[in-house]
C-alpha positions in Angstrom: -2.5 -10.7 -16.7 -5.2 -10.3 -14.3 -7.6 -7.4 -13.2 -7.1 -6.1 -9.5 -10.0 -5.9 -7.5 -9.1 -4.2 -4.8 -10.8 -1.8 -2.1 -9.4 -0.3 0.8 -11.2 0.8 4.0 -9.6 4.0 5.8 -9.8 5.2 9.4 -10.3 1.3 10.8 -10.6 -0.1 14.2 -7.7 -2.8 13.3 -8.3 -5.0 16.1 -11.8 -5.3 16.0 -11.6 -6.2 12.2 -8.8 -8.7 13.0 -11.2 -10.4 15.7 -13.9 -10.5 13.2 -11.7 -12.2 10.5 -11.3 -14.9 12.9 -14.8 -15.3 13.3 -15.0 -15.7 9.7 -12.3 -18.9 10.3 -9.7 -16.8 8.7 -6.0 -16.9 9.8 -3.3 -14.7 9.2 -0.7 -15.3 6.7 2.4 -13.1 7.9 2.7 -10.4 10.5 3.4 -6.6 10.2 6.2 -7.3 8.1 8.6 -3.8 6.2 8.9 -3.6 2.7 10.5 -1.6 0.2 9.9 -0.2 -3.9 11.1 1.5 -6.2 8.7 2.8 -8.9 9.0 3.3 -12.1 8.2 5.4 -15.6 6.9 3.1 -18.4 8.7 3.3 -21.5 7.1 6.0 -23.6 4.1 6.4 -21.8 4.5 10.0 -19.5 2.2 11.9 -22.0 -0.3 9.2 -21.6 -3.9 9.9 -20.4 -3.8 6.5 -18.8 -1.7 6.1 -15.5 0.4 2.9 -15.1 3.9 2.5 -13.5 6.5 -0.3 -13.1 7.5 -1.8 -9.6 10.1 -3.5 -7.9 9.1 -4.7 -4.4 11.0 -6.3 -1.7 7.9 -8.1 0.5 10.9 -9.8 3.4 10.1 -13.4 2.1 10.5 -12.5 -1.7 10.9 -10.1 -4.7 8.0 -9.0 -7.5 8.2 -7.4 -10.0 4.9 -5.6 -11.2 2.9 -3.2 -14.0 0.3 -1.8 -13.1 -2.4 -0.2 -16.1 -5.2 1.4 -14.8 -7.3 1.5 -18.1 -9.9 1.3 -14.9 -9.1 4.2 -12.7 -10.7 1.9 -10.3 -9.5 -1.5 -10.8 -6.2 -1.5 -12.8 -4.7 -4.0 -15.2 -2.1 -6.0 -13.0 1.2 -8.4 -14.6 3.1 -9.4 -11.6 6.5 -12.1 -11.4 7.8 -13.6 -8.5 11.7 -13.7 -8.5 14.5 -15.8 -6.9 16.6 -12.9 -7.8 17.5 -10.2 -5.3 15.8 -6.4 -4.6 19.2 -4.8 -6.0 19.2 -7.1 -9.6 15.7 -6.8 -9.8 16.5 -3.2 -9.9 19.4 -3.3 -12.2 17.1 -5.0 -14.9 15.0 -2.3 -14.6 18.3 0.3 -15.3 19.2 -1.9 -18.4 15.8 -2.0 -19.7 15.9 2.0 -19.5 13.3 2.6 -17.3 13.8 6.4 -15.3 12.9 5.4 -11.0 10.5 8.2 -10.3 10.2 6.9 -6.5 11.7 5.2 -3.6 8.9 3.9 -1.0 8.2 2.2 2.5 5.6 0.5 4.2 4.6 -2.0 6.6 2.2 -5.1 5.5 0.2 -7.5 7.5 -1.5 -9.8 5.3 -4.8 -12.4 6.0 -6.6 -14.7 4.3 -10.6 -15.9 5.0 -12.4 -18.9 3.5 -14.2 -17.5 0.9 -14.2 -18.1 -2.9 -12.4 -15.5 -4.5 -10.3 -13.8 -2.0 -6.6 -12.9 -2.6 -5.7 -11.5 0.4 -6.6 -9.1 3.1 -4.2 -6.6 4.4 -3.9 -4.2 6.3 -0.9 -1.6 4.8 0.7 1.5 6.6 2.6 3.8 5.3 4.4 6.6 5.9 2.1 9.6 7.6 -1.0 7.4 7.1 -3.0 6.1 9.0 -3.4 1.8 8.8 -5.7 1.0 6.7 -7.6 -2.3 5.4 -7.3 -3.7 1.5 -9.2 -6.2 0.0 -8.1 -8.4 -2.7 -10.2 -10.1 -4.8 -10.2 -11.6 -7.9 -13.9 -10.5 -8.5 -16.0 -8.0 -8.6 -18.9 -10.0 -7.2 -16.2 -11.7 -5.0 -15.0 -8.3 -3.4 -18.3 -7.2 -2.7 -19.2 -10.3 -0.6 -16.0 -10.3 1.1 -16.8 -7.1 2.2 -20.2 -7.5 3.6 -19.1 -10.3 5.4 -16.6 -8.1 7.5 -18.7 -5.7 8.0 -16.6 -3.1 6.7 -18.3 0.2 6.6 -18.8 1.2 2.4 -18.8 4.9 3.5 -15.3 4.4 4.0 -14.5 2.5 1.0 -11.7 4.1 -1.3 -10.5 2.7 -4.6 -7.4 3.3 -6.6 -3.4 3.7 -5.4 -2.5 5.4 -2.0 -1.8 8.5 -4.0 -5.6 9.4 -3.5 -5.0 8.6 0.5 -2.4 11.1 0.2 -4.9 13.4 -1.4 -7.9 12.8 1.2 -6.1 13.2 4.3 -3.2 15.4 3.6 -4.9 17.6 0.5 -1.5 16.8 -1.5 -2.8 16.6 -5.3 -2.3 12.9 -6.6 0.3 14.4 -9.3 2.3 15.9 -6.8 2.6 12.3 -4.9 3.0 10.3 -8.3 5.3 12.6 -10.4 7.0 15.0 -7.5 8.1 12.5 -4.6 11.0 11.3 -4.7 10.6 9.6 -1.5 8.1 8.3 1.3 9.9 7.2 4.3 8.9 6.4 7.5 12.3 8.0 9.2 11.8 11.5 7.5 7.9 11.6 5.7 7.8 14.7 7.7 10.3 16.6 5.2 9.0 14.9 1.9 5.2 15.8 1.8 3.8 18.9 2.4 0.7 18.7 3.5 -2.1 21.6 2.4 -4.6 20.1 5.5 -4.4 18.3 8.2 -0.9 19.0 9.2 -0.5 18.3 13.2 -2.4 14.8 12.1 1.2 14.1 10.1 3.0 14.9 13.1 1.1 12.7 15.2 1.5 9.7 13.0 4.5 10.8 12.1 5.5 10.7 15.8 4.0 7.3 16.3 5.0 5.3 13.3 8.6 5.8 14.9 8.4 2.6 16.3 8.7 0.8 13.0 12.1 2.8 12.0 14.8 0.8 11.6 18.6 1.4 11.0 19.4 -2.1 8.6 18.2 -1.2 5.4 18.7 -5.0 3.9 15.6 -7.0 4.0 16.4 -8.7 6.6 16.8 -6.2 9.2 13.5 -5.8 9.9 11.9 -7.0 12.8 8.0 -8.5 13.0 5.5 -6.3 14.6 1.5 -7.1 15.4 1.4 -3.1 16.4 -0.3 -0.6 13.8 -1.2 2.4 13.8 -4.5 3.4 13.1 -6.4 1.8 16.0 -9.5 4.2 15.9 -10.9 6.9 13.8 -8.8 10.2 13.1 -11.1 12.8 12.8 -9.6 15.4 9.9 -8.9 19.0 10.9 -8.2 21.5 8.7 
């Protein structure tokens, strides 16, 4: 077990933090690469104060498996395995452990790493209707912070927790409604499976312009690489 520390920056000029990482001597790991989950209910858990979920993630080079706890609202509980197994099996033990999917999701992950003590990863995730957007991932609180002020990135713009909240902040969707109501986020038909209360000509844009990363192959690996993202400059919110 470990404890995620983990920030995310939204409305990002990607380039210009990508040019500063290099400064830094970092180096990217993997480009814009798609992958796939499907999340889970906990066993027992869904009158729970505390929000957690089970996933099942196919990252192109590799399956996880992951719980995520968040005793922290902010920086959750994580237990994560690496398989050799396939997305589809990793799914089936997750049947025959009678676990109820609650979710089917996409994205698209570019992932970097700079020399400093402490750093997971850097990545910059999009997702369907959202704008790209910047995560550290640290493995410590004093880690994260430094990591951060060595980027630059602006705090004002600092967000913790899932992308539910994103949801929440740019579309007005209520976190519950993302979490417990959405069957799916897709990148081919997002337009149809949120309804946004705010904001709802910036999901077409996006919308429009994420088409680029659709792709008819499902299997994992159909998908293409891609240095493109979307989420070049600030999107100022309308409602």
């Amino acid at each position: 077990m470990g404890k995620e520390y983990e920030a995310k920056f939204l409305d990002i000029d990607v380039e210009k933090i990508k040019k500063k990482l290099k400064e830094l001597g970092g180096h990217q790991i993997h480009p814009m690469i798609r992958m796939v989950r499907c999340v889970y209910y906990r066993c027992g858990i869904k009158k729970s104060k505390i929000s957690s979920y089970a996933r099942v993630r196919d990252e192109g080079k590799g399956v996880t498996m992951t719980v995520k706890i968040f005793n922290d609202p902010d920086f959750p509980d994580e237990y994560e395995v690496s398989l050799n197994n396939t997305f589809e099996e990793a799914q089936a033990m997750m049947t025959a452990l009678n676990l109820k999917k609650k979710a089917f999701q996409e994205s698209y992950r570019e992932k970097w790493m700079i020399p400093l003590q402490g750093v997971h990863e850097i990545v910059f995730d999009t997702l369907p209707g959202l704008p790209t957007y910047i995560e550290v991932d640290c493995t410590t609180e004093s880690s994260l912070h430094k990591a951060i002020e060595m980027i630059g990135l602006d705090k004002t713009k600092m967000r913790f927790g899932a992308f539910d909240r994103t949801y929440e902040e740019y579309y007005g969707i209520p976190r519950d409604v993302i979490n417990l109501k959405t069957s799916s986020l897709s990148f081919s038909n997002i337009i149809n499976e949120i309804k946004p209360r705010k904001n709802k000509e910036l999901l077409r844009e996006i919308s429009k312009k994420q088409s680029h990363l659709i792709f008819t192959n499902s299997s994992k690996h159909s998908s293409k690489h891609t240095s493109r993202s979307i989420g070049k400059k600030t999107v100022k919110k309308k409602n």
